[in-house]
Steps between C-alpha positions, in 0.01 A plus 500: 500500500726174402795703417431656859444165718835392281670799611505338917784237370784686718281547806189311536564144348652390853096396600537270229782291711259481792221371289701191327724468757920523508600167451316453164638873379789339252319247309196811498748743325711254275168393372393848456835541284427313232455740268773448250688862398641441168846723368420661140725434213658828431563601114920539403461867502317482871814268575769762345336817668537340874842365425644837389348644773600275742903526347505809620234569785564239781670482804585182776130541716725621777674775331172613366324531821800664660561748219110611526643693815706691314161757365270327773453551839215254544527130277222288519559099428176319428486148581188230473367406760158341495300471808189310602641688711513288846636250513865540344522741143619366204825605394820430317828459677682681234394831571569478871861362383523828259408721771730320737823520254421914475544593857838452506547728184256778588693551815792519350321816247422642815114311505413478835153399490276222394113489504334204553087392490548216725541630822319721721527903524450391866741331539784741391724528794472087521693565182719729533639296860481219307762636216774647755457239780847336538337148428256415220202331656318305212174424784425898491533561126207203513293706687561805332371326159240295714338835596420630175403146311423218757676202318737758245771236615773513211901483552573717220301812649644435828845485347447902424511588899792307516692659189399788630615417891842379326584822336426689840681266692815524263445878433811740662446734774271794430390357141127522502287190551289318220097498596235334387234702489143309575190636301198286585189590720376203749223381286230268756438249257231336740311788527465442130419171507123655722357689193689653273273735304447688865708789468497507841675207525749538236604834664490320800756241339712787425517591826294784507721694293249578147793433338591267218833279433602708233462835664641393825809354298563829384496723776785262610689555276422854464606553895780287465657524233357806253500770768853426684628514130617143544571218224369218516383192271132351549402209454141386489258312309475647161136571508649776714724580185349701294582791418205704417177473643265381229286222717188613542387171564676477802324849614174388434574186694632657832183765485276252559623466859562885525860500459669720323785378218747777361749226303763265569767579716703543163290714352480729778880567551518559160283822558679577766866446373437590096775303322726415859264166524518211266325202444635182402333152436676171519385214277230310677141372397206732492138441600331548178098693505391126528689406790710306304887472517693675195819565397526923470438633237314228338876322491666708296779541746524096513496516136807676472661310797471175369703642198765615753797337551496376883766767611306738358215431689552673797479900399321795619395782257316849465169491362519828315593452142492103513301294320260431759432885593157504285353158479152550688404328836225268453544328819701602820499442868250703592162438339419889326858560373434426120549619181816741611822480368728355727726740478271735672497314773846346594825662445747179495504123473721252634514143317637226794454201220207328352251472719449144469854509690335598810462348880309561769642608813662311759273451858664617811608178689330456795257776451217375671523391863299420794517832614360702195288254306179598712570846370528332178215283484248831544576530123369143384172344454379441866375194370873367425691713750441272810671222318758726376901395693818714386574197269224538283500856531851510381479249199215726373769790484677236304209428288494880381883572439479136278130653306701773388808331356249187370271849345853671364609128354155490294529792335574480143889532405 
């Protein structure tokens, strides 16, 4: 039963917001943080073993996730993101910037399609006019993000519409257009915030639909992208990323309110596609058993990249026959997934520095404004909201992007 009421992290902890209220959320988490992850000290022959491999084993992160396509039809990026989750998630800017600096270069291998969990299947053909209009409007792309995570207000994931608008707006005549293809369900987070345990209200939340994040995620991507035969890169929070479905856990959990769970979006595709889909990780914390921030793997990977030299830093690599293939999961990002080799789960990794190099994102200037922070404001404390302006409101997406960079700066070096 605790491993179960753990297992609600990726979709039930937004009540928690309501209950402290949004303004205190920062100080809440860093607190919460400070658990210490330590980096082992590897033997020599640990040292020697990754080295050798990683002579002859690496590629430039780009090259790696664009080479994937090569055997792969469907490439799944995982990325951190942890969310209370309303107000804004907590992410990195780095792997928005990653994902930003490959759509250029899957286009040009003939990629024309990028999956994304932070915008609404709904609002698809918002999208798509957005990408091929002949002037990029900044104020839509807003809403488009606002729609699927009230206050998800960061540059860098805004930045991807417009990458992608600028390669359709530059594209010659007849050349297909890039898409961004938008995977999330409307989730009613105030419904929630009535009685969760009621699985009438949680079903209610999802809109009536019986139908879970994971599983809607999928048939998506399944419509759009594994049934037209199309390629297409995903990227989504890596508790999504797995690649086989071992979390019972996360079953258990989701029966409680008569839903059904049939595996991460990842795991799913990779029944349907056999060896076409791949699954690739980039370095980012994990939420250990505990709820706990870790470096993966127990730190091993940080272990090694301290001993890098700094250009060496940035690589991506294959799993299979690496070093890292076997060591066991004790602790991963979704409460249940233990004791497997990782391996088994993930098919790639992509190193994008220490993570003590890390920043949170950048806030959307001007975000907030008298005509959407009412909207806004349903997803505070309605004991703080009344006294809420768009100042405040925007310094607290300040606050968050400058947690994460303060969190990343803590982390031991």
């Amino acid at each position: 039963m605790a491993e179960q009421k753990k297992a609600n992290r990726g979709f039930f902890i937004v009540i928690i917001v309501a209950l402290v209220g949004s303004l205190v959320i920062p100080d809440m988490v860093m607190k919460s943080c400070q658990y210490k992850p330590s980096i082992p000290a590897l033997s020599d022959q640990e040292k020697r073993t990754a080295f050798e491999y990683f002579g002859t084993h690496t590629q430039l992160p780009e090259d790696y996730v664009k080479d994937r396509f090569v055997d792969h039809k469907g490439v799944f990026l995982g990325e951190f993101n942890f969310s209370l989750p309303q107000p804004p998630m907590f992410v990195f800017r780095q792997n928005a910037l990653f994902v930003k600096n490959l759509i250029p270069r899957l286009y040009e291998k003939g990629i024309y399609y990028l999956a994304i969990e932070y915008a609404l299947a709904a609002d698809q053909k918002e999208i798509d006019d957005i990408l091929t209009a002949q002037e990029y409007d900044q104020k839509r792309v807003n809403r488009v993000l606002s729609n699927c995570y009230a206050l998800f207000a960061y540059q860098e994931y805004a930045d991807l519409f417009q990458e992608a608008w600028k390669i359709n707006h530059g594209r010659l005549r007849g050349a297909p257009a890039f898409r961004i293809i938008a995977l999330n369900i409307k989730i009613d987070y105030l419904n929630l915030l009535t009685n969760s345990s009621d699985p009438e209200i949680v079903n209610k939340a999802l809109n009536n639909t019986n139908t879970v994040q994971e599983d809607f995620m999928y048939s998506v991507i399944e419509k759009e992208i594994i049934n037209p035969d199309r390629k297409a890169l995903i990227f989504i929070n890596y508790n999504y990323c797995i690649k086989k479905n071992v979390n019972d856990v996360r079953r258990q959990f989701y029966q409680q309110y008569k839903l059904e769970y049939h595996g991460t979006p990842a795991s799913l595709a990779c029944e349907k596609l056999g060896n076409k889909a791949a699954v690739v990780l980039v370095h980012n914390p994990w939420i250990r058993n505990d709820e706990n921030f870790s470096f993966p793997l127990e730190g091993h990977f940080d272990a090694i990249l301290r001993e890098l030299p700094q250009s060496k830093q940035k690589i991506g690599f294959d799993l299979t026959g690496s070093p890292f293939e076997k060591i066991t999961v004790t602790a991963f990002v979704a409460p249940g997934v233990t004791n497997v080799p990782f391996g088994d789960l993930v098919d790639g990794y992509i190193f994008l520095g220490p993570l003590s190099s890390y920043e949170g994102p950048t806030p959307i200037a001007n975000y907030v404004t008298e005509d959407n922070i009412d909207e806004l404001k349903k997803f505070l404390n309605p004991d703080t909201a009344d006294n809420v302006t768009p100042e405040k409101l925007q310094e607290l997406l300040a606050q968050y992007a400058g947690g994460m960079t303060r969190f990343a700066q803590n982390l031991p070096k």
